[in-house]
C-alpha positions in Angstrom: 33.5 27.1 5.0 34.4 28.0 8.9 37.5 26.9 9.9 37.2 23.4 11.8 35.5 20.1 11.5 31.7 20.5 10.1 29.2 18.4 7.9 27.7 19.1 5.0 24.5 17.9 4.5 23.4 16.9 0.3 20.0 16.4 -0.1 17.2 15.3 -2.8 19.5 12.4 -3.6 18.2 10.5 -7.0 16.0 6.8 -6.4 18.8 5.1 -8.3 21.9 6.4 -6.3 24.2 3.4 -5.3 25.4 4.9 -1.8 28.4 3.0 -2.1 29.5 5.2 -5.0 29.3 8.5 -3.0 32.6 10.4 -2.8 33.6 14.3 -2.3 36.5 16.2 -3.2 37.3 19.3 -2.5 39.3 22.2 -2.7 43.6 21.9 -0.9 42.3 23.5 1.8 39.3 20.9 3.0 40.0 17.5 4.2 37.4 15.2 3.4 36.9 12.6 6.2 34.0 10.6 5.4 31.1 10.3 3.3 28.0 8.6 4.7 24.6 8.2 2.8 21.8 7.9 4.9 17.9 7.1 4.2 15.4 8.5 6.1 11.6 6.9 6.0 9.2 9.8 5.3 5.5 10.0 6.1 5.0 12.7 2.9 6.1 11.7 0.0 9.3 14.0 -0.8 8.8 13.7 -4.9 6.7 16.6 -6.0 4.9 14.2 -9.3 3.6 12.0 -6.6 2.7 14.6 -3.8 0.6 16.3 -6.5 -0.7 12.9 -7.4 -1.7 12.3 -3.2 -3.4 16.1 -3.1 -5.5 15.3 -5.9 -6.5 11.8 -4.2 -7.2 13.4 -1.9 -9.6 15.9 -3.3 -11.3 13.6 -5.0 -12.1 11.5 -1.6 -13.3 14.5 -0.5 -15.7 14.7 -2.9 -17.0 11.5 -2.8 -17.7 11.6 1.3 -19.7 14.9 -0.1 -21.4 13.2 -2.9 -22.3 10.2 -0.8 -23.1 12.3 2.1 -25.7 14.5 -0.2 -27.3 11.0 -1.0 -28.0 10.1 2.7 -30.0 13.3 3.0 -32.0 13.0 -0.2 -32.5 9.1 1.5 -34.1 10.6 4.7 -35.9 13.0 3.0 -37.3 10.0 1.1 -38.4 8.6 4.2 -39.7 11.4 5.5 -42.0 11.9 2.7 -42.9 8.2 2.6 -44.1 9.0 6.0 -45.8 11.8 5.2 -48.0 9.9 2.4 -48.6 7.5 4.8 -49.6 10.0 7.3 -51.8 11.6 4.4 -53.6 8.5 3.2 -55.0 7.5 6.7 -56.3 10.7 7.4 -58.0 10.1 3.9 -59.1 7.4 4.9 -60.7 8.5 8.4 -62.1 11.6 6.5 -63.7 9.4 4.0 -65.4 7.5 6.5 -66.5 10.5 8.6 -67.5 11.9 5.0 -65.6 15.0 5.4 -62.8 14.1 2.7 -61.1 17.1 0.9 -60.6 16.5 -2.4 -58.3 19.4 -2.8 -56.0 19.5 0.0 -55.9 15.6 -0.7 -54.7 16.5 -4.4 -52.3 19.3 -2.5 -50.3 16.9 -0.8 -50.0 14.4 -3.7 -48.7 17.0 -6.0 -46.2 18.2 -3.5 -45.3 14.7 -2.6 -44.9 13.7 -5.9 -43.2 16.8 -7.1 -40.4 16.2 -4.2 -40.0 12.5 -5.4 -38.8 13.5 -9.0 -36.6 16.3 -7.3 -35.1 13.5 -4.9 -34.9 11.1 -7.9 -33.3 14.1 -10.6 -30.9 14.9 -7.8 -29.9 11.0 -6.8 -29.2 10.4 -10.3 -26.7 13.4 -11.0 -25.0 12.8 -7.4 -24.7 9.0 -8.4 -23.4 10.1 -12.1 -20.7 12.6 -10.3 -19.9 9.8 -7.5 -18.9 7.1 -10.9 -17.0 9.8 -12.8 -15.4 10.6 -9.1 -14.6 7.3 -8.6 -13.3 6.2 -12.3 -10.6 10.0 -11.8 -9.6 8.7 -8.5 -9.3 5.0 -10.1 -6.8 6.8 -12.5 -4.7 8.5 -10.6 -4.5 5.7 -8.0 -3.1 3.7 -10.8 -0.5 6.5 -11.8 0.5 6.6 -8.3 1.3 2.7 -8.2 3.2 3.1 -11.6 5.0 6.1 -10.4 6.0 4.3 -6.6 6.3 0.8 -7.9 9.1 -0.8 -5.6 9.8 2.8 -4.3 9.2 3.7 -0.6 8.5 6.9 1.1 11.9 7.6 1.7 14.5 10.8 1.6 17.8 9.8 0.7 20.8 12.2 2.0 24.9 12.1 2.1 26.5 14.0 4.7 30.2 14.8 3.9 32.1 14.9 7.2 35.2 17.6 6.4 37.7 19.9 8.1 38.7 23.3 6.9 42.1 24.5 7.3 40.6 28.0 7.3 37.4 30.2 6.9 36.4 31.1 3.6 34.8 30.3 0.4 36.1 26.9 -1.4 35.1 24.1 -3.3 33.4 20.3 -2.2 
């Protein structure tokens, strides 16, 4: 202790404390003046169970804004290939009429349409798979979170022990 009035701060104070039963004693030569518990609103959550719990939310959030991210792209490329047969089928079309069809570049451009449309569909049903099982995990641990903070806020409960030392020196609170 230095010699003098100081505070001592004691922190990571139990959910179940009952501030009115916070005391300190301490050694002949401190003089204990007050004890004051205090509760302070947090943004983080200070228990390290449910932080862990909030990072792994997290991560899994993440991943789903991925997943459902990949899907828009597979969407457009959709589209773009449905504008592309489109595209494909009136220039059939005119090339019929004009009797200048080509039957193989014609069969060229369905197989590589059609070959991109199982990739697109293979890949949307795996992303969709992932996104469920995503979603189910994140389901879970939102559900451990609640049991873990049921009727428990965000908070970091203290007691500061106001005390004067009669002199400098190692002792006892």
């Amino acid at each position: 202790a230095k010699k003098g009035p100081q505070n001592v701060l004691v922190t990571e104070l139990p959910e179940q404390i009952i501030p009115e039963s916070l005391y300190a004693t301490g050694s002949d030569q401190l003089s204990i003046r007050a004890v004051r518990f205090r509760a302070t609103a947090t943004e983080t959550e200070p228990r390290p169970e449910v932080k862990a719990l909030d990072d792994q939310m997290k991560e899994k959030q993440r991943d789903i804004r991925r997943i459902e991210s990949e899907l828009s792209v597979l969407e457009a490329r959709g589209g773009f290939l449905d504008n592309l047969g489109r595209f494909a089928a009136g220039k059939a079309d005119e090339e019929m009429q004009k009797g200048t069809l080509n039957p193989g570049a014609r069969q060229e451009t369905a197989t590589f349409v059609f070959g991109q449309r199982e990739e697109i569909a293979q890949a949307t049903l795996e992303l969709e798979e992932e996104k469920e099982t995503t979603e189910a995990s994140l389901s879970t641990l939102e559900r451990k979170r609640r049991e873990l903070t049921q009727g428990i806020e965000k908070v970091i409960r203290e007691a500061v022990v106001f005390l004067d030392a009669g002199k400098a020196g190692p002792t006892k609170l």
